[in-house]
Kinemage of the C-alpha trace (Angstrom):
@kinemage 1
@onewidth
@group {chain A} dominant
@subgroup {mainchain}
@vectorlist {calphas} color= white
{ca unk a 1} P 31.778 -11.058 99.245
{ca unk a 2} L 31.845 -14.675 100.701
{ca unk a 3} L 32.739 -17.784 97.768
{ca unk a 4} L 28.961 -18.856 97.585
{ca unk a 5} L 27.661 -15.270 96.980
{ca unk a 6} L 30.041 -14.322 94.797
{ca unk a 7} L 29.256 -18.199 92.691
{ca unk a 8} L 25.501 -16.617 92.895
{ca unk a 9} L 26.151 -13.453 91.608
{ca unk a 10} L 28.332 -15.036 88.602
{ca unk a 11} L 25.302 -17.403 87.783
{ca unk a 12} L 22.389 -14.256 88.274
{ca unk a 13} L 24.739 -12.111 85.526
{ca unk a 14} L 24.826 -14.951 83.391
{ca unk a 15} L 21.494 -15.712 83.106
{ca unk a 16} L 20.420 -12.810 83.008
{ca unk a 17} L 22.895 -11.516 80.139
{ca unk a 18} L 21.925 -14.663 78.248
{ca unk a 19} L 17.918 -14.259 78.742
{ca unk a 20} L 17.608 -17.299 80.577
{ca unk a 21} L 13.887 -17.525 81.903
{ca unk a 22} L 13.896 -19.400 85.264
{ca unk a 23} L 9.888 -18.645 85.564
{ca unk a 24} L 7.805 -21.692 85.998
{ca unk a 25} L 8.901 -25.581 87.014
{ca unk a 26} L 12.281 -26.396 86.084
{ca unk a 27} L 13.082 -29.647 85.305
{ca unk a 28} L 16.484 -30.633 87.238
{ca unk a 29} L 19.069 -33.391 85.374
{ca unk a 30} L 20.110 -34.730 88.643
{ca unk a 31} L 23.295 -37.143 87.959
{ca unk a 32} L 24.360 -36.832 91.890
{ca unk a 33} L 27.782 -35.230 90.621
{ca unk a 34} L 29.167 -32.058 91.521
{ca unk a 35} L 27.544 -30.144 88.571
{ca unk a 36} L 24.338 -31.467 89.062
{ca unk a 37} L 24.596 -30.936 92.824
{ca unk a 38} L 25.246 -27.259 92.327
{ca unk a 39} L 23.028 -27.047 89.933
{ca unk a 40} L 20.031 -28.155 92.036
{ca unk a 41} L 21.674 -26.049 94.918
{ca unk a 42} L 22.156 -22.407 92.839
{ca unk a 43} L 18.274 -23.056 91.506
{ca unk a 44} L 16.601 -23.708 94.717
{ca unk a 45} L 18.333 -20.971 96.316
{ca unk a 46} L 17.483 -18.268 93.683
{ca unk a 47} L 13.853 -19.325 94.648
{ca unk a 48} L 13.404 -21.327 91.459
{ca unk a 49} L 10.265 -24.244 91.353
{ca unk a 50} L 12.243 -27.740 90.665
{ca unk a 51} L 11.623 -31.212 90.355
{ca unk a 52} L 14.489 -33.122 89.911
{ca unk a 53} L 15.086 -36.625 87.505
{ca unk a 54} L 17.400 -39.496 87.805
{ca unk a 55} L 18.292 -41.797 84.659
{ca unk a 56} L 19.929 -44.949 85.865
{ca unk a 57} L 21.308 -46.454 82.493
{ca unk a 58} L 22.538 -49.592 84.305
{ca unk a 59} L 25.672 -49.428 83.037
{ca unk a 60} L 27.897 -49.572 86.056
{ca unk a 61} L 26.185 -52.020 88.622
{ca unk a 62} L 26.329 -51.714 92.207
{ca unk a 63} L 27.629 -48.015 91.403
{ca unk a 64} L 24.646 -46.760 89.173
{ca unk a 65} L 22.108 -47.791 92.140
{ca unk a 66} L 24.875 -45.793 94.465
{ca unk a 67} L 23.891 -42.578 92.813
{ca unk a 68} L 20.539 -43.246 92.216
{ca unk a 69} L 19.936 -43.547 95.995
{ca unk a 70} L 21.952 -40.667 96.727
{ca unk a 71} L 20.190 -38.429 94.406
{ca unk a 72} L 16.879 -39.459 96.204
{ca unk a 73} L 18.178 -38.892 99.424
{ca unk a 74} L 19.411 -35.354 98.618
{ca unk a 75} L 16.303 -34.286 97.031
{ca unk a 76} L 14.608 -35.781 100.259
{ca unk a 77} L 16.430 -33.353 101.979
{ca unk a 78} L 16.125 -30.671 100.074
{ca unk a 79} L 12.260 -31.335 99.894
{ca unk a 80} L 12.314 -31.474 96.851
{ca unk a 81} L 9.905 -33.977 94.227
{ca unk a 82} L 12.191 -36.509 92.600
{ca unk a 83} L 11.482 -39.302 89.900
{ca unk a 84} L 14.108 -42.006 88.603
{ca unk a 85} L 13.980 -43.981 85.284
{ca unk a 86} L 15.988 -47.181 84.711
{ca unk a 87} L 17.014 -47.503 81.476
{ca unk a 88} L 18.633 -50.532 80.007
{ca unk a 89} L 21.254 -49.064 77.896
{ca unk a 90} L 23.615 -52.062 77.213
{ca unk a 91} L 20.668 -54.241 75.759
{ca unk a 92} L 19.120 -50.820 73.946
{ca unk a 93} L 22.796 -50.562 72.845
{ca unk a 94} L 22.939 -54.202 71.503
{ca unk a 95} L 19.439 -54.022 70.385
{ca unk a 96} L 19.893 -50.839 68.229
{ca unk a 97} L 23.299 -51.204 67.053
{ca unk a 98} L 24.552 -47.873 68.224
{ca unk a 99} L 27.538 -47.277 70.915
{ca unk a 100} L 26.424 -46.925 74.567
{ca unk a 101} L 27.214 -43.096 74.944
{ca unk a 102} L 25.037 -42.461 72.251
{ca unk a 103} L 22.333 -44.368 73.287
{ca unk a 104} L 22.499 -43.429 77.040
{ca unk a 105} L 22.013 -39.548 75.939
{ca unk a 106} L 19.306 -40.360 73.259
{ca unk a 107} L 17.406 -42.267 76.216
{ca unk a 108} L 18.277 -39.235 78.298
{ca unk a 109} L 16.252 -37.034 76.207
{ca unk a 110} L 13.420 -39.130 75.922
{ca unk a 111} L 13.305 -39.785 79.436
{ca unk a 112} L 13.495 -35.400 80.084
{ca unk a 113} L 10.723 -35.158 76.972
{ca unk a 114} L 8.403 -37.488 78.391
{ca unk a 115} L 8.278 -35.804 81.750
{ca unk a 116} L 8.556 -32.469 80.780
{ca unk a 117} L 5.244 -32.662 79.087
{ca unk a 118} L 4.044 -34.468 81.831
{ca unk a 119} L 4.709 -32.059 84.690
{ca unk a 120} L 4.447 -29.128 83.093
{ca unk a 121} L 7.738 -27.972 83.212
{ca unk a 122} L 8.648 -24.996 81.722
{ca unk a 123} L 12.574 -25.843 81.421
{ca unk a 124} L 14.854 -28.565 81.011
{ca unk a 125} L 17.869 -27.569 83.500
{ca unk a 126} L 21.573 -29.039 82.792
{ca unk a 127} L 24.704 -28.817 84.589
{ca unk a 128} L 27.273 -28.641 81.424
{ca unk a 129} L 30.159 -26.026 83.090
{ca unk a 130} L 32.842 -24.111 81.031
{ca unk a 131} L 34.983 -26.858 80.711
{ca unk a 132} L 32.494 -28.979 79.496
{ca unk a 133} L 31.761 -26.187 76.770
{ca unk a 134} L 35.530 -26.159 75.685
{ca unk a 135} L 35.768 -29.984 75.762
{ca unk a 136} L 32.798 -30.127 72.893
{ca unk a 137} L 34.325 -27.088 71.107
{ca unk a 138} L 37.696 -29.227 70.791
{ca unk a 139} L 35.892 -32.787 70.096
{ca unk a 140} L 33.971 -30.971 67.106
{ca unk a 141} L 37.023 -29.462 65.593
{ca unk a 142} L 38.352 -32.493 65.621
{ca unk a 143} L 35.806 -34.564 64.219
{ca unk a 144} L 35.145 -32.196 61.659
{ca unk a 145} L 32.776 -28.960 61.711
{ca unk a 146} L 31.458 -25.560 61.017
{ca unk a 147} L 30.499 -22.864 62.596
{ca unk a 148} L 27.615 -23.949 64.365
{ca unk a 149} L 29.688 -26.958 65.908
{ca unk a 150} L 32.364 -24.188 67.217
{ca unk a 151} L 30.066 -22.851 68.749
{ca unk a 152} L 29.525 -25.461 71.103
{ca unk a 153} L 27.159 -25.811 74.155
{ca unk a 154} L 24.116 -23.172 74.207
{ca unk a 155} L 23.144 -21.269 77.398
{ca unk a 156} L 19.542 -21.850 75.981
{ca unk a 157} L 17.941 -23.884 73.022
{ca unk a 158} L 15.149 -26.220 72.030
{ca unk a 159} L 15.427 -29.140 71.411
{ca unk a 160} L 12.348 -31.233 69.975
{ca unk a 161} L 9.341 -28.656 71.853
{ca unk a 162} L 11.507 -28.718 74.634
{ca unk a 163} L 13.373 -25.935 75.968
{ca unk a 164} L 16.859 -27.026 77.223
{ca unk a 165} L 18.822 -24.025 79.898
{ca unk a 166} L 22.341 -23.944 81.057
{ca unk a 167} L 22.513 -21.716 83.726
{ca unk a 168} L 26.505 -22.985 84.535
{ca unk a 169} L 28.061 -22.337 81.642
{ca unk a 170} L 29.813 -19.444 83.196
{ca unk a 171} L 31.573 -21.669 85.919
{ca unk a 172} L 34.703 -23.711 85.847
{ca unk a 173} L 34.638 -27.448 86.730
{ca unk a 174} L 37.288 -26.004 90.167
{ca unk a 175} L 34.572 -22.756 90.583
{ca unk a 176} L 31.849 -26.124 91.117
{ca unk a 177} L 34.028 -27.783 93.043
{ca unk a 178} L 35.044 -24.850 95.682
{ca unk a 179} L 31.308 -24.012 95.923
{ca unk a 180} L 29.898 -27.442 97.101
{ca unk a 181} L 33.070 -27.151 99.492
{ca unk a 182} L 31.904 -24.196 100.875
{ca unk a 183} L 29.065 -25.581 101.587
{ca unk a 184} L 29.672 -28.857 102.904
{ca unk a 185} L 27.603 -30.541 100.397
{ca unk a 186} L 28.526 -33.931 99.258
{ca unk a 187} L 27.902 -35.661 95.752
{ca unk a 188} L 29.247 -38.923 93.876
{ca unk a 189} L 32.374 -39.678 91.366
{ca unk a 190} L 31.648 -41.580 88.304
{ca unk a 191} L 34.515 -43.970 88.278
{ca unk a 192} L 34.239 -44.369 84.498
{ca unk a 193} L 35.328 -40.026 84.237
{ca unk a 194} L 38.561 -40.785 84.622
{ca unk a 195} L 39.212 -43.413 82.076
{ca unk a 196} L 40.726 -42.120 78.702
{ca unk a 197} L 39.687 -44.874 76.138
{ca unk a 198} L 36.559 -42.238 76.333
{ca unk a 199} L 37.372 -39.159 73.620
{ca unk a 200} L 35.906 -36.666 75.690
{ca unk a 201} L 37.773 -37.841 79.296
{ca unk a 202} L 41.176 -38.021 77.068
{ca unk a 203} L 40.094 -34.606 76.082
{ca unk a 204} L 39.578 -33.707 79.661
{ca unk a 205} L 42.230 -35.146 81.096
{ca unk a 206} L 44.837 -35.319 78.475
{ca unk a 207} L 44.925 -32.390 75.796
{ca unk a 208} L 43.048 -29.421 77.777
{ca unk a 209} L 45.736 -29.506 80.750
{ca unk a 210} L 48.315 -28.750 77.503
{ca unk a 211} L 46.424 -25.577 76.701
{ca unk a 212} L 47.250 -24.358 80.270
{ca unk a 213} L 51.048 -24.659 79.946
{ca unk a 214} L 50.091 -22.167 76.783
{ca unk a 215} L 47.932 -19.566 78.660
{ca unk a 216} L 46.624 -20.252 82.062
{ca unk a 217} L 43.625 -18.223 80.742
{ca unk a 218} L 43.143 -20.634 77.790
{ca unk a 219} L 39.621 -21.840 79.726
{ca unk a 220} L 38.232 -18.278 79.756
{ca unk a 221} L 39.175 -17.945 76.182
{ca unk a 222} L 38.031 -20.869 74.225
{ca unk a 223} L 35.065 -19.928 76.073
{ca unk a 224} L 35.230 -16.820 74.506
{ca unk a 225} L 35.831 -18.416 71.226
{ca unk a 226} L 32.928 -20.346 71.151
{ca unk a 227} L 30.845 -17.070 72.281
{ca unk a 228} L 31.833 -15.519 69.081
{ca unk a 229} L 31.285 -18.436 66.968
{ca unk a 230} L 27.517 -19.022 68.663
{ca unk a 231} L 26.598 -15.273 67.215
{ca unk a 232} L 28.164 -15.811 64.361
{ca unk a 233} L 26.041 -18.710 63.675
{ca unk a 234} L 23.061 -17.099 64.925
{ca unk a 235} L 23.425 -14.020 62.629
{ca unk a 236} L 23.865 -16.660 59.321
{ca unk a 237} L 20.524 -18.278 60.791
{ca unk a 238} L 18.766 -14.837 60.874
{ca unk a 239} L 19.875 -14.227 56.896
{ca unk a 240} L 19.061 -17.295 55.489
{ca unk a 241} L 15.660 -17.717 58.109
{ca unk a 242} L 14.851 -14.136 56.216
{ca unk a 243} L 15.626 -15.611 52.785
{ca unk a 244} L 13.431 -18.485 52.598
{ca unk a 245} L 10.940 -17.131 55.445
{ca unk a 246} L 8.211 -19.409 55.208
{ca unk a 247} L 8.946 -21.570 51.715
{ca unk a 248} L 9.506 -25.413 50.742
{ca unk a 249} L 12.128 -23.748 48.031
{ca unk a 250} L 14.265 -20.944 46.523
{ca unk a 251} L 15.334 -20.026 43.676
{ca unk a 252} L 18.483 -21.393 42.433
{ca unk a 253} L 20.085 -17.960 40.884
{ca unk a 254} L 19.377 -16.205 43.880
{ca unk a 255} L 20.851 -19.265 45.920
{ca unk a 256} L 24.259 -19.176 44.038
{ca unk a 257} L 24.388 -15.261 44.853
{ca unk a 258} L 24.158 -15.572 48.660
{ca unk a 259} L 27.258 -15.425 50.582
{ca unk a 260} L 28.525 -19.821 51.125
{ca unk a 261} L 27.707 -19.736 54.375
{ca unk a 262} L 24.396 -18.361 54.325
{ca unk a 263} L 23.323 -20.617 51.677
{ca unk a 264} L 24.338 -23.714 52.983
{ca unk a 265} L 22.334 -22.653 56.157
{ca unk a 266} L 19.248 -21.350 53.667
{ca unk a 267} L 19.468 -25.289 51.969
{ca unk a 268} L 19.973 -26.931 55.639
{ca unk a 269} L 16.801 -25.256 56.818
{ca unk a 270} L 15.241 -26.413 53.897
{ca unk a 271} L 16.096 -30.019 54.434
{ca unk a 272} L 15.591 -30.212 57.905
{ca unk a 273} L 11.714 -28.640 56.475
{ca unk a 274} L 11.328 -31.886 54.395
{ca unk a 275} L 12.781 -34.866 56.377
{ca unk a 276} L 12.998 -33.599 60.217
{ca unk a 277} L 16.853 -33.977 60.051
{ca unk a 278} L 19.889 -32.323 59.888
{ca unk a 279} L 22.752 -32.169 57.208
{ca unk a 280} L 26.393 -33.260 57.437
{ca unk a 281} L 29.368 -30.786 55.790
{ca unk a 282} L 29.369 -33.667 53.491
{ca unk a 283} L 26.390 -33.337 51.907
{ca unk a 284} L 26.340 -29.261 52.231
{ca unk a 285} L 29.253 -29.299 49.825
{ca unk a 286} L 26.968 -32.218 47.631
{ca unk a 287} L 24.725 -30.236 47.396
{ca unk a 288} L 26.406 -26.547 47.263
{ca unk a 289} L 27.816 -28.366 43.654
{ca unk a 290} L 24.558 -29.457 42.891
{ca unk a 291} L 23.436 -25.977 42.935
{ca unk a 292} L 25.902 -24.529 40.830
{ca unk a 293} L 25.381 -26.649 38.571
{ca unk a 294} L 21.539 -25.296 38.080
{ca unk a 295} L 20.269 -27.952 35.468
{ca unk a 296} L 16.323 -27.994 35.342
{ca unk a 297} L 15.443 -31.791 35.928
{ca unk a 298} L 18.331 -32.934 38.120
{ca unk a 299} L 17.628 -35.000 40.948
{ca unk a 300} L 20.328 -35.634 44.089
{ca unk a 301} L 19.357 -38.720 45.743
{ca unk a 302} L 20.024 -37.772 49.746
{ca unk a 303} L 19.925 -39.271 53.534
{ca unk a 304} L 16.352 -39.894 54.843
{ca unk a 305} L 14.652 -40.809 52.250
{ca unk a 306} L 14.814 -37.259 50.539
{ca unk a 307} L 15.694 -36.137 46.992
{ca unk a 308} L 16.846 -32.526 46.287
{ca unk a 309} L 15.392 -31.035 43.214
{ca unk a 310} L 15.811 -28.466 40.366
{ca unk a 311} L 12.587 -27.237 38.944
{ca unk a 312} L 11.667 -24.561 37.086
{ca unk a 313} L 14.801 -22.786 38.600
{ca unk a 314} L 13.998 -23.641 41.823
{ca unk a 315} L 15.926 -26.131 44.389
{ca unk a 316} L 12.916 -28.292 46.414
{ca unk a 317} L 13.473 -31.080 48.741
{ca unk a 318} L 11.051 -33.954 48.623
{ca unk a 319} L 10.319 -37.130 49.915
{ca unk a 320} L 10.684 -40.540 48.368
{ca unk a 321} L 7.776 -42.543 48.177
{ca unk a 322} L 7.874 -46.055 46.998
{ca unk a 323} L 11.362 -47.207 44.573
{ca unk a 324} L 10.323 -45.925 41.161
{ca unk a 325} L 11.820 -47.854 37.841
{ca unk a 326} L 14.464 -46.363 35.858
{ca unk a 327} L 16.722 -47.350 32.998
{ca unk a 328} L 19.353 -44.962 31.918
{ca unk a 329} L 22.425 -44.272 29.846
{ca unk a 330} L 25.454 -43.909 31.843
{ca unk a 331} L 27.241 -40.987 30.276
{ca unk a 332} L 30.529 -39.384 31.032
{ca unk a 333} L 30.463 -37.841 34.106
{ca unk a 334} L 29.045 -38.131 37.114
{ca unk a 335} L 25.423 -40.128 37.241
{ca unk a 336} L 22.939 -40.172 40.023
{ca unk a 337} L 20.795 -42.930 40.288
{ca unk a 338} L 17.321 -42.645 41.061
{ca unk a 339} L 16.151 -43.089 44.719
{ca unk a 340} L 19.371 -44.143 45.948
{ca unk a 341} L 22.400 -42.716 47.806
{ca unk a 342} L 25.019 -44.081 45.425
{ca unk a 343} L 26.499 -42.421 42.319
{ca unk a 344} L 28.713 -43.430 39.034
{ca unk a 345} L 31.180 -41.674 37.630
{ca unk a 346} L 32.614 -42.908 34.028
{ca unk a 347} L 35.686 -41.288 33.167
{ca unk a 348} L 38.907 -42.095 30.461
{ca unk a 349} L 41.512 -43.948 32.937
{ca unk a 350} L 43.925 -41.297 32.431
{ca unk a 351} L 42.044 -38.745 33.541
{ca unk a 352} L 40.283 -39.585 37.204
{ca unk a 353} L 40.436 -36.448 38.695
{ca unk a 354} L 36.767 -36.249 39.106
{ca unk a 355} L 36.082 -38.945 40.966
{ca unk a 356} L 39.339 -38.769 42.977
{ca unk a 357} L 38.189 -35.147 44.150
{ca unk a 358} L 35.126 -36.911 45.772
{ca unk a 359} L 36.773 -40.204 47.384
{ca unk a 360} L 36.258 -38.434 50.570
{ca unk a 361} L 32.546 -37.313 50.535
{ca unk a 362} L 31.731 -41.118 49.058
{ca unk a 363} L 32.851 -44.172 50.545
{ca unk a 364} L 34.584 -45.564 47.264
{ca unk a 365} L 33.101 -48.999 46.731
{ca unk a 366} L 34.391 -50.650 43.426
{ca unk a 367} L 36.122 -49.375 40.603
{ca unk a 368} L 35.995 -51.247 37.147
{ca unk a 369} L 38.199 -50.872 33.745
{ca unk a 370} L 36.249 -51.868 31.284
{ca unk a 371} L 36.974 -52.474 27.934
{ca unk a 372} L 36.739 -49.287 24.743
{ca unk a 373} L 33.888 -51.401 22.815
{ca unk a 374} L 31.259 -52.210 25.379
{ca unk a 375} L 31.198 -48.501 26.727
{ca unk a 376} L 30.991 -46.962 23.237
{ca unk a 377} L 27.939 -49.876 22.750
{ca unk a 378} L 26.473 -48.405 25.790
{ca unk a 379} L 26.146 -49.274 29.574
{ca unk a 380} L 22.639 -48.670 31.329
{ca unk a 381} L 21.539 -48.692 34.737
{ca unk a 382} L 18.015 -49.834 36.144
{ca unk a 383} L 16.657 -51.597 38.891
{ca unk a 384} L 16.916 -54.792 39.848
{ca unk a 385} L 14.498 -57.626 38.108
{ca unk a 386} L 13.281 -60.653 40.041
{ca unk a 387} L 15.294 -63.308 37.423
{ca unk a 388} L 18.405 -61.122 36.700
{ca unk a 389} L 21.512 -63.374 36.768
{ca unk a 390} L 25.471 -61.835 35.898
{ca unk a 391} L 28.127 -64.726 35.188
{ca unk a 392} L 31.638 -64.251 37.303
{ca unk a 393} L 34.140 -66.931 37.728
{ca unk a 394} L 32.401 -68.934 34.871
{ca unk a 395} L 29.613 -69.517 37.406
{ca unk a 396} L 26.088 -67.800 36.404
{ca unk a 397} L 25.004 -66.424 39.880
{ca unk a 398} L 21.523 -65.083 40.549
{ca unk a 399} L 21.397 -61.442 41.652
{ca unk a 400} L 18.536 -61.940 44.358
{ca unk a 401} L 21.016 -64.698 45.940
{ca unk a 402} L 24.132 -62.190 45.469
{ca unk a 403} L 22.205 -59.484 47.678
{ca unk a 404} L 21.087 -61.581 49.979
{ca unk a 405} L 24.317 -62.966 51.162
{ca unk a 406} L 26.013 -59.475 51.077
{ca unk a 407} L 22.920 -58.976 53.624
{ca unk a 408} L 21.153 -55.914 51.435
{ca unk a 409} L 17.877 -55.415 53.330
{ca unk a 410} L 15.062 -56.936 51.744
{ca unk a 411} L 13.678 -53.672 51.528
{ca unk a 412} L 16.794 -52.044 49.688
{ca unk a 413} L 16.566 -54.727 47.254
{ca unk a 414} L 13.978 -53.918 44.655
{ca unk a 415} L 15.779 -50.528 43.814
{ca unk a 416} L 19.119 -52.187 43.744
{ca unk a 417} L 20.895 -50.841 40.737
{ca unk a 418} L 22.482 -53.470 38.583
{ca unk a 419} L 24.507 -52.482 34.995
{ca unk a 420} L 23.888 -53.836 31.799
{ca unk a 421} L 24.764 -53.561 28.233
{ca unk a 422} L 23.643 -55.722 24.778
{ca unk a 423} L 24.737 -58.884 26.409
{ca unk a 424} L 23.239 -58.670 29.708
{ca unk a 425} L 24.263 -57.540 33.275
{ca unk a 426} L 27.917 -56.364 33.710
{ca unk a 427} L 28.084 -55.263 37.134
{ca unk a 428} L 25.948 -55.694 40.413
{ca unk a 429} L 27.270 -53.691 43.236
{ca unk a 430} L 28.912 -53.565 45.357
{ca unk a 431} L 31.385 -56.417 43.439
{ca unk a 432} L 30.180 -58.394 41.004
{ca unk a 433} L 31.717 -57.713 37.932
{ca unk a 434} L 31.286 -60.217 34.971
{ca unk a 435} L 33.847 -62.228 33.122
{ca unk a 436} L 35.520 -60.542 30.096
{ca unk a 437} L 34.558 -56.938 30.665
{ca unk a 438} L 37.975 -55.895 31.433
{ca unk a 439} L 40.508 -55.350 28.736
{ca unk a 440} L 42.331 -51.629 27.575
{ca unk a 441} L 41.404 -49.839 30.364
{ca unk a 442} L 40.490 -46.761 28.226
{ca unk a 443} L 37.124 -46.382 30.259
{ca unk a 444} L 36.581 -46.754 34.153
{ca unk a 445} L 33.601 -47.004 36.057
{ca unk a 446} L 33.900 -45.992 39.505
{ca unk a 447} L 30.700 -46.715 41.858
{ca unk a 448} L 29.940 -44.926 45.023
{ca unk a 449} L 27.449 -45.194 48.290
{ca unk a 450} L 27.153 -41.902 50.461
């Protein structure tokens, strides 16, 4: 069997063992690279109906128009329909505050959304290879994940309505390479793949090759890896999808039953019900606590706007609507506050194991010794008021003004906790602390954002 039939047959067992559905107008990701290339070549040839798309996210110049035209030109030849999008990813970048590889994927979907629904298509096609698969198992581990992450890149999911395939998955980045070689197709380079200060090209370049001086099969077999993980994840989907079937809640002794992993997945699903997003391991293991805790009444201010619930026995996620008022006692202990993702913890100074245990879920913003006789007079919490003032550094400074220059949002501001006690505010986060609170250090009061 010749290279190119034997790269077909590779690709037809692959998607075919992973129920990919090539039926219908597939939507090509054309980049103009080699994956893309072969990509568009392996589909047309196994007599699939594309239409290929181009993002140009202007990020490279003269070199980003390059590929643009060359993509054009190939599909020309091919015959087969094209479209191109320029994006403006530096100024969306600057604009939005988020780093440009994150903003030129994000525009990437939008871009394969939008025309998707337009054309009809049936499939979003994408040209991520083996070693792209092991590079994303690796940069997950790293940055910290479960199973789901280790599983890496799916043959085939959905992503927002969309359905997303990856019928290369089975081939290495060399197996790409030989094919187009075979036959004498070109394609373009992306200069910018070969520079390390990216994670994943320092992955590619830099820690993979080490795994080869290991076991010149390690490609195969972190492929393998993340195979095993992918069912594994799917299978803790299936139990908690057949726990909570079609409910807003579950009940909280059942919950603390399941096995961890399926009810982590069981309270993911749950969120992702309420607010439309997903959950980091850091709030899983919030909220994991949360459960065993059980107390009817508790309320875990989360990400998105959403607070998780116990009621009647049963855990709920709901949405926050406007900042309600509150004014409580801060006990010993750990103590939510209302509509906000910030907690308190008051604790004896010689015993801070609590909040220690949690300095790396929370991002540890001040912590205050305050003197035996205010806390046993009592320290509340509330929101702010419009003429609340706290006096540091014999100065009396107005909390609206204090806010405003730590550049709070104006809309953050009206649920802004502040701390009092008989003699007015003692604390205004994130660190204004008033004169004369300090003094044994018996008591400490450790505030937190998450």
């Amino acid at each position: 069997m010749n290279p190119i039939d034997k790269t077909l047959e590779r690709v037809t067992t692959f998607i075919r063992e992973n129920r990919i559905s090539l039926d219908g107008r597939i939507l090509v990701g054309l980049s103009g690279g080699a994956d893309s290339v072969t990509l568009l070549r392996i589909l047309l040839m196994l007599g699939s109906d594309t239409v290929c798309v181009h993002v140009n996210h202007m990020i490279r110049g003269a070199d980003a128009d390059r590929d643009e035209e060359f993509c054009r030109a190939l599909c020309q030849k091919l015959k087969v329909p094209f479209h191109s999008v320029r994006v403006d990813v530096p100024a969306l970048s600057r604009k939005n505050r988020k780093g440009l590889e994150e903003t030129a994927r994000d525009e990437r979907r939008r871009v394969f959304s939008e025309l998707y629904q337009k054309l009809g298509c049936s499939a979003v096609a994408l040209a991520h290879n083996a070693d792209d698969r092991a590079e994303t198992l690796l940069f997950n581990l790293a940055r910290g994940t479960g199973v789901k992450g280790l599983g890496s890149i799916r043959p085939v999911r959905s992503d927002g309505g969309v359905t997303v395939i990856r019928p290369l998955l089975c081939l290495s980045k060399k197996e790409i390479i030989s094919f187009l070689s075979e036959l004498s197709e070109e394609h373009v380079t992306d200069a910018t793949n070969s520079d390390t200060d990216y994670t994943r090209n320092y992955i590619r370049h830099e820690l993979l090759p080490m795994f080869g001086r290991i076991n010149p099969s390690y490609l195969s077999n972190i492929n393998r890896a993340a195979d095993s993980a992918a069912e594994t994840d799917d299978l803790i989907s299936e139990l908690a999808d057949a726990f909570i079937g079609e409910s807003d809640r579950a009940d909280t002794d059942k919950l603390r039953k399941l096995h961890p992993a399926v009810r982590k997945r069981a309270v993911t699903r749950l969120y992702e019900r309420c607010s439309g997003e997903t959950l980091s391991e850091v709030h899983l293991r919030l909220i994991d606590s949360f459960i065993c805790g059980g107390e009817n009444g508790k309320r875990l201010c989360l990400p998105s706007g959403v607070d998780a619930v116990i009621d009647c026995g049963m855990l709920r996620f709901i949405k926050r609507g406007r900042t309600d008022d509150y004014d409580l006692r801060i006990i010993l202990g750990i103590n939510a506050i209302p509509g906000r993702n910030c907690a308190v913890f008051l604790e004896y100074s010689d015993d801070l194991h609590l909040s220690d245990a949690y300095i790396n879920i929370y991002n540890l913003v001040k912590r205050v010794k305050i003197r035996s006789d205010i806390i046993e007079n009592g320290i509340y919490a509330r929101n702010r008021a419009e003429k609340d003032s706290i006096v540091y550094g014999g100065i009396t400074h107005e909390v609206k003004k204090i806010l405003s220059e730590k550049k709070i949002p104006s809309s953050e501001r009206a649920g802004w906790p502040v701390f009092y006690d008989k003699d007015g505010l003692l604390f205004v986060p994130p660190a204004s602390v008033r004169d004369g609170i300090r003094g044994d250090g018996a008591y400490c009061l450790s505030y937190f954002e998450y």
